[in-house]
C-alpha positions in Angstrom: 0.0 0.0 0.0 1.3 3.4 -1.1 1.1 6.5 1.2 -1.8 7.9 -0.6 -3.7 5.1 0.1 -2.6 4.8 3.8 -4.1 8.2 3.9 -7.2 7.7 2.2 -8.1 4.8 5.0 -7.7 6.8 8.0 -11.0 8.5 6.9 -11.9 11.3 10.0 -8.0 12.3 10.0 -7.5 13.6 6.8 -7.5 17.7 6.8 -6.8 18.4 3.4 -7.8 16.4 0.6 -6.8 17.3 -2.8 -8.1 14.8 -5.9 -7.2 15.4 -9.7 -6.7 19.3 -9.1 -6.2 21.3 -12.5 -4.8 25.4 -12.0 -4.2 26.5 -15.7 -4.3 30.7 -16.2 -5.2 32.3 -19.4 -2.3 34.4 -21.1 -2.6 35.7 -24.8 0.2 33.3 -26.0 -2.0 30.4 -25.2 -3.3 28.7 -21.8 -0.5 27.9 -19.1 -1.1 24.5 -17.2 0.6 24.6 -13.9 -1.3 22.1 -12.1 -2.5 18.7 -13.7 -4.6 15.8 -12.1 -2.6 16.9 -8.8 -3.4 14.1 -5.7 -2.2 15.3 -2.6 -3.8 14.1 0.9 -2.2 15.9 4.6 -3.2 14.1 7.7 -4.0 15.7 11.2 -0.9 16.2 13.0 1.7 16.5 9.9 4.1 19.3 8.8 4.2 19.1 5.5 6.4 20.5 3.2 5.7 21.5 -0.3 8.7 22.2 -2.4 9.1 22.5 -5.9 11.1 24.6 -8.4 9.8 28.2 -9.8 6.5 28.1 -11.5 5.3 24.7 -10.0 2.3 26.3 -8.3 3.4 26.2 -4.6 1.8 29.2 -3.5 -1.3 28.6 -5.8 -1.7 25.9 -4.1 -1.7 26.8 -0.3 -3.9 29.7 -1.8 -6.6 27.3 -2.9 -6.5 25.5 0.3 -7.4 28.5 2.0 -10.1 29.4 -0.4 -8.4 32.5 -1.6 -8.1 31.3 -5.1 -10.0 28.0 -7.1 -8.5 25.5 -9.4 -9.9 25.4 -12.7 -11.3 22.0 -12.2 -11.1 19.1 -9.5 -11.6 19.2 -5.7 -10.2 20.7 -2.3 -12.1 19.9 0.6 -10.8 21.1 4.4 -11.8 19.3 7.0 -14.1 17.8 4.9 -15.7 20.8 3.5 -14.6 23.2 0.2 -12.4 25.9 0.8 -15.4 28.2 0.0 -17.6 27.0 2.9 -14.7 28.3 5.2 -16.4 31.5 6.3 -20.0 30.2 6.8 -18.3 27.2 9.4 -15.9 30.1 10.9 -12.7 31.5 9.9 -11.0 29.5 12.8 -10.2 26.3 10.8 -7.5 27.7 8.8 -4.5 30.0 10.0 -2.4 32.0 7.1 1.5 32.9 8.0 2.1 35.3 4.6 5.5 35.5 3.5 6.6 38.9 4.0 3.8 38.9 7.1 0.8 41.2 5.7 0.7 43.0 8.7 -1.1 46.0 8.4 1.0 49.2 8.5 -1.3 51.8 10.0 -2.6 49.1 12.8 -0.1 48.6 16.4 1.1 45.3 16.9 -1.9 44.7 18.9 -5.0 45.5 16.7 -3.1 43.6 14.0 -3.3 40.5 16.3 -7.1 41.1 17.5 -8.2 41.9 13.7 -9.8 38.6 13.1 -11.5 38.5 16.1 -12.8 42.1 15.7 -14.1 40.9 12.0 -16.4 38.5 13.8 -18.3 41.2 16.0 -19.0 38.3 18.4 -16.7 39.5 21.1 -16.4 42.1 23.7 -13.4 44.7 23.1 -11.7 43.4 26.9 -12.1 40.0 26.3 -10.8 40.5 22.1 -7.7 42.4 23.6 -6.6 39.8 26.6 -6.8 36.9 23.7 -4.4 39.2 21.7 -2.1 39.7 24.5 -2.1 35.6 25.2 -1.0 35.3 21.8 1.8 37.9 21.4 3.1 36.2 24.3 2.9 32.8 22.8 4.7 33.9 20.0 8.0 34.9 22.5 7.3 38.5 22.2 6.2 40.7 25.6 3.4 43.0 26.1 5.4 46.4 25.8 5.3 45.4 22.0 2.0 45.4 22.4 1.7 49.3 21.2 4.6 49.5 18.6 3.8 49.8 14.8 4.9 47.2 12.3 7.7 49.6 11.0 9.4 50.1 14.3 9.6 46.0 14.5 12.6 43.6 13.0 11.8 40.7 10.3 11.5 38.5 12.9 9.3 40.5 15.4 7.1 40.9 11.9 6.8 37.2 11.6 6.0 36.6 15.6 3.4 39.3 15.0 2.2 37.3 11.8 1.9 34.3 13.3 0.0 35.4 16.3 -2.6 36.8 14.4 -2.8 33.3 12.5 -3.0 32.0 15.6 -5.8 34.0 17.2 -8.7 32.1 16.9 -6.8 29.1 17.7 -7.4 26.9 13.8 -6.2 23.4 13.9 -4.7 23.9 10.4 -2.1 26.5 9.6 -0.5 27.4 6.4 3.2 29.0 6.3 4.6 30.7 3.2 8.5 30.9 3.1 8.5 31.4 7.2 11.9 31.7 7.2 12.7 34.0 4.2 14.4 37.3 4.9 15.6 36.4 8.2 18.9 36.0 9.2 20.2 32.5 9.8 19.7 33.0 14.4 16.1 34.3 13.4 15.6 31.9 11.4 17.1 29.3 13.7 14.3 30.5 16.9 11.5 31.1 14.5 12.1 27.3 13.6 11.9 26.7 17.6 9.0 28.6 17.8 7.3 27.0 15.6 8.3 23.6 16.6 6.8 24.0 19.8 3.8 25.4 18.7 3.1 22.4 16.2 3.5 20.2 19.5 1.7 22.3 22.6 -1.1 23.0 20.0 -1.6 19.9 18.0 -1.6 21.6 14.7 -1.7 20.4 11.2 1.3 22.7 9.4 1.3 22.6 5.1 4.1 24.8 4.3 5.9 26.3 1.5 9.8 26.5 1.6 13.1 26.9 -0.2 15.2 26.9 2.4 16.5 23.6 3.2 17.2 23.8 6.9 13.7 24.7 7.4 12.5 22.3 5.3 14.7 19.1 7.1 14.3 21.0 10.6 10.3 21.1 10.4 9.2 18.7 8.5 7.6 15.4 8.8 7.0 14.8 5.6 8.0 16.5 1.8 5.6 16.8 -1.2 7.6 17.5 -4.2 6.2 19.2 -6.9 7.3 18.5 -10.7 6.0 17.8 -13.7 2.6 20.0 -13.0 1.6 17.6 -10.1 3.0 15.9 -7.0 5.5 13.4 -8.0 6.6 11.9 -4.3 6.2 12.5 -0.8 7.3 10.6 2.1 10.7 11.8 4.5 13.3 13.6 3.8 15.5 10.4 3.2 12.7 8.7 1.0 11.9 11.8 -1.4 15.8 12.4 -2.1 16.0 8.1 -3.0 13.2 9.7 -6.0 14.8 9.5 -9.3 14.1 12.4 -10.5 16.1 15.9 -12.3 14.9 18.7 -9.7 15.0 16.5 -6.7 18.7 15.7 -7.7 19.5 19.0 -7.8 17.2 20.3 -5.3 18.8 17.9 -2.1 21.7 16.7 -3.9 23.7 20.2 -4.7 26.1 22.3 -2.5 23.4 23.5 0.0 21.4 20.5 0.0 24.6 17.9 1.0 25.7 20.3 4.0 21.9 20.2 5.2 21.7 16.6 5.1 25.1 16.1 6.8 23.2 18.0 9.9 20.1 15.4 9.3 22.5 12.7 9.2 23.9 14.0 12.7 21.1 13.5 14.4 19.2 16.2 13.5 15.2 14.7 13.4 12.3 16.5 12.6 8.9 17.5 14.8 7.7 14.8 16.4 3.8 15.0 16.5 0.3 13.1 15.7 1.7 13.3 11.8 4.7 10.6 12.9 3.0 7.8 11.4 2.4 9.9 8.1 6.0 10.8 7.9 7.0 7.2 8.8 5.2 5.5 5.2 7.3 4.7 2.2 7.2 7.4 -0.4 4.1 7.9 -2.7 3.7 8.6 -6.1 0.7 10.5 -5.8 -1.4 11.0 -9.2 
């Protein structure tokens, strides 16, 4: 049994559920295909990480599982519903980490965090506000940040901010985009052990987007690889670099890619969660 079907028979744990997925944009020289028949199945509890080269759809795809864009054809169902039915369940099933953050430049630190909630108009301001506060301090940042704008904060106190806002009405599922870009390599470093604590205290179900390959070994219980306008493996790190394949050869296997697999051959091991026994199967071909 492949992993895809492993994943298909543990029914109520499946979160997202991707089946024959087609993205193809209109351009005047002709219709561009990026995403064909695309399978892809994430189980509660995973990190998964999607990496693919430039053009392969990545962030089109972690788009469409939040319902912010729709493939041409095929399906996407979260938590068992379509990306569209999102808002009418609630807006706290999926979290969003943006790349360069999204935070909103005339809002403090604060209201940035508490935005969501305000959206709802369910809460009182008091109780909106303490939630707020409980995140920004989840996210390793104190409460005299609290009033600061997003241009008096580093790259990193951007992302902290980012997350806890992803974070504020608590989602089981949350989506990271490049987390670690534009941060220097000790930022990068604790906003890896942030995370990695997070994924375990909360339980969550992590789909992210990476090219940096420390992240990407450091995080991950299992690796989707994107080629060929679909998802030609996934399984662990070791298992998807065994793939024969061009880009995964010189994806894992070049300069960058041997020096971070020396440190996951050292001992380095990724999160250890629910999503273990998805990252334990043998590599998929999923179609």
């Amino acid at each position: 049994m492949n992993g895809q079907d492993a994943s298909a028979s543990a029914g109520p744990e499946i979160v997202v559920d991707i089946r024959k997925l087609w993205t193809v944009f209109e351009s005047p020289d002709g219709d561009q295909v990026v995403h064909r028949d695309l399978d892809l199945t994430i189980m509660r509890g995973e990190v998964l990480s999607l990496v693919g080269g430039s053009g392969t759809g990545k962030t089109v795809l972690l788009r469409q599982i939040l319902g912010l864009e729709h493939p041409t054809r095929g399906e996407v169902t979260v938590l068992g519903h379509p990306p569209g039915q999102l808002s009418a369940m609630g807006a706290a099933n999926v979290g969003m980490l943006f790349q360069h953050g999204a935070l909103f430049s005339a809002f403090s630190v604060l209201d940035n965090i508490a935005f969501p909630l305000r959206e709802l108009k369910l809460l009182p301001e008091q109780l909106i506000r303490d939630a707020a506060l409980v995140k920004l301090q989840m996210v390793g940042l104190s409460p005299q940040q609290a009033s600061k704008s997003p241009a008096d904060l580093s790259g990193g106190m951007i992302k902290r901010v980012a997350l806890a806002r992803a974070l504020i009405m608590d989602p089981p599922l949350l989506l990271l985009d490049e987390p670690s870009a534009g941060l220097d390599p000790e930022s990068a470093d604790g906003f890896c052990d942030l995370l990695r604590g997070l994924h375990r205290e909360l339980g969550l179900t992590v789909v992210m987007v990476t090219h940096d390959l420390d992240t990407l070994f450091d995080l991950s219980t299992r690796i989707a690889v994107l080629a060929d306008q679909k998802v030609i493996v996934t399984g662990t790190a070791r298992d998807v670099i065994a793939y024969p394949h061009p880009f995964i050869h010189e994806y894992f296997l070049g300069g960058r890619g041997q020096r971070a697999m020396e440190a996951l051959h050292e001992g380095a091991t990724p999160v250890v969660a629910a999503g273990r026994a998805g990252a334990s199967r043998a590599p998929s071909t999923e179609r």
